[in-house]
N, C-alpha and C positions, 0 to 999 in steps of 0.2 A: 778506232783501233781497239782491238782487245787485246788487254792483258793475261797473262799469263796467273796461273794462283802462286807458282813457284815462285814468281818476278816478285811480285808482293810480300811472300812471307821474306824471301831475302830482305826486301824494303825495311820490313818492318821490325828484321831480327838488327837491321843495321841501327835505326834508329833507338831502339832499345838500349844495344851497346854504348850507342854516343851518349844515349841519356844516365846510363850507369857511368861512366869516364865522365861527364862532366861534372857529376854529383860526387867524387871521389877528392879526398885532402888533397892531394898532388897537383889538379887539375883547378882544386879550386886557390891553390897557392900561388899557381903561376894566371890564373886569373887575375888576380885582385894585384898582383903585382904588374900589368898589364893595365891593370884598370887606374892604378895610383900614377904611371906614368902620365898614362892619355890626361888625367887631369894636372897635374904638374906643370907638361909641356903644354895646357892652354891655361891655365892661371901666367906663366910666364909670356906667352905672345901677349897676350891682353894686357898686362902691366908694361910693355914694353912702350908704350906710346906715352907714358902717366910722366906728367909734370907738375910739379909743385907751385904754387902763384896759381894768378888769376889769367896768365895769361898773355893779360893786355901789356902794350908799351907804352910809356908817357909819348908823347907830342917834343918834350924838351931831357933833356941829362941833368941839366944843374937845378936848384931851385934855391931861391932866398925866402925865408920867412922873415917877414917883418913884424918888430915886435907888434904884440898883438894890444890893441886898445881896448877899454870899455866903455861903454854907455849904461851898464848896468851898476846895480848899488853892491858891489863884490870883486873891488879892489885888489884883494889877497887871489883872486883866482887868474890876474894876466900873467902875470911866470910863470903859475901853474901850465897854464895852459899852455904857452907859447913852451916850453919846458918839455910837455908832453907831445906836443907834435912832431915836435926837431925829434925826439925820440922812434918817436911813431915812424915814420920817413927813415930814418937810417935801421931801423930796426927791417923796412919793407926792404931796402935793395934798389928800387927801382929807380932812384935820381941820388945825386950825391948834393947835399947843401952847401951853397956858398955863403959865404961869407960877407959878400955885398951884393945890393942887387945890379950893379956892372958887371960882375965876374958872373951873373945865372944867364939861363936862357928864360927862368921866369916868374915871377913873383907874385906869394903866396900873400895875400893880406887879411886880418882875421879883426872882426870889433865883436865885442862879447856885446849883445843888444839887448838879454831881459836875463833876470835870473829872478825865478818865483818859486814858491811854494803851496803847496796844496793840503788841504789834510784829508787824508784815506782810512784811518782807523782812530776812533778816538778811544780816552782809558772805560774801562770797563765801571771805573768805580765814580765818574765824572766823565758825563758825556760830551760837558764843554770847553775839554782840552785835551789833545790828539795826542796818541801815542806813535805812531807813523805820518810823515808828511810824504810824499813825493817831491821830489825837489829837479827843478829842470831849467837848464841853462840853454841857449838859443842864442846862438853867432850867426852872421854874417860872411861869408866865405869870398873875395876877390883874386880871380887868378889872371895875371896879364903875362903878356909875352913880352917879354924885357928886349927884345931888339925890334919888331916890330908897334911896339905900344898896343896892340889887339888884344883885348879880352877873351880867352876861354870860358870866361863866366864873369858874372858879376853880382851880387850880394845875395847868393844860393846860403838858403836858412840851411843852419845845422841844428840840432837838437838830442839833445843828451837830460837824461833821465832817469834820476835813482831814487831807491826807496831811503829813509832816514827815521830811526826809531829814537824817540826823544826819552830814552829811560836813563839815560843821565845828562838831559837835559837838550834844550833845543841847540846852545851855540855850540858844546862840545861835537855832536851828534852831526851839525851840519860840517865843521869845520874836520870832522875825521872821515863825512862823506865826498868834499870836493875831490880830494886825487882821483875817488874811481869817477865821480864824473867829468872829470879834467880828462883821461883816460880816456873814459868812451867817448867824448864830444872829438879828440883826436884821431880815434880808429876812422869816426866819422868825415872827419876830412882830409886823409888821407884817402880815403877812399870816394870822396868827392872828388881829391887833384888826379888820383892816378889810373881809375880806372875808368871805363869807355863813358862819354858824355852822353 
């Protein structure tokens, strides 16, 4: 089929106009307001499914920690610890702690098994005594189901791990670093107990 030349220039006088009108302040204000919608209303569908947690559900509602024992040479870190977890746990939402483990559906048991030291940096002005240790504590994690007696797990290693600068000295230095490693050894199983095995 052939075209006309008149057909064309009409085409082309059309297309000119639209390209002057879109290129014009007016046109581009109701653009872009136009344009700010469309993203708006898909930032919002796409956030609408968003949930905060992990997720997952526990298996049980209640849970009992039992005080926490140690095998290691750090005595001053069972409360700590057992301190930090009860914390950890009710900070999560996700099980409410009882108070004996008849009143739970499941029981938490914790033995603190090694706490060591390493050295990572030693002083600059004496190389044969360390100005950073790494300092790392390793439990033991027991989780049973208090109405059936069946273990969810049984002596899954935790491990928590911090850095400790000895510039005023090794015991200050260690003893001002247990809470945050009491802390992370707890984020850690908490998220041993509650989320998917």
């Amino acid at each position: 089929m052939k075209t006309s030349p008149g057909f064309l220039t009409i085409l082309l006088a059309c297309g000119a106009a639209a390209g002057r009108a879109l290129r014009s302040p007016a046109w581009l204000g109701v653009a872009g307001c136009l344009l700010s919608s469309v993203a708006c209303l898909l930032f919002a569908t796409s956030c609408s499914n968003y949930h905060l947690g992990t997720g997952s559900t526990a298996k049980f509602t209640s849970l009992y920690v039992a005080p926490v024992t140690s095998e290691a040479l750090i005595p001053q870190a069972r409360v700590l610890v057992a301190t930090q977890v009860r914390e950890a746990l009710i900070r999560d939402g996700r099980v409410t702690l009882a108070d004996s483990p008849e009143h739970a559906d499941a029981v938490l048991t914790l033995v603190l098994a090694t706490y060591s030291r390493q050295v990572v940096v030693s002083k600059q002005d004496d190389t044969g005594l360390a100005r950073r240790f790494e300092v790392t504590l390793v439990a033991r994690a027991t989780l049973v189901d208090s109405r059936t007696k069946q273990p969810y797990f049984t002596s899954r290693v935790l491990e928590a791990k911090r850095g400790v600068f000895t510039d005023s000295g090794l015991v200050p230095a260690e003893y001002e670093g247990l809470p945050l490693l009491a802390e992370d050894l707890a984020n850690k199983t908490v998220h041993a107990v509650l989320d998917t095995w």
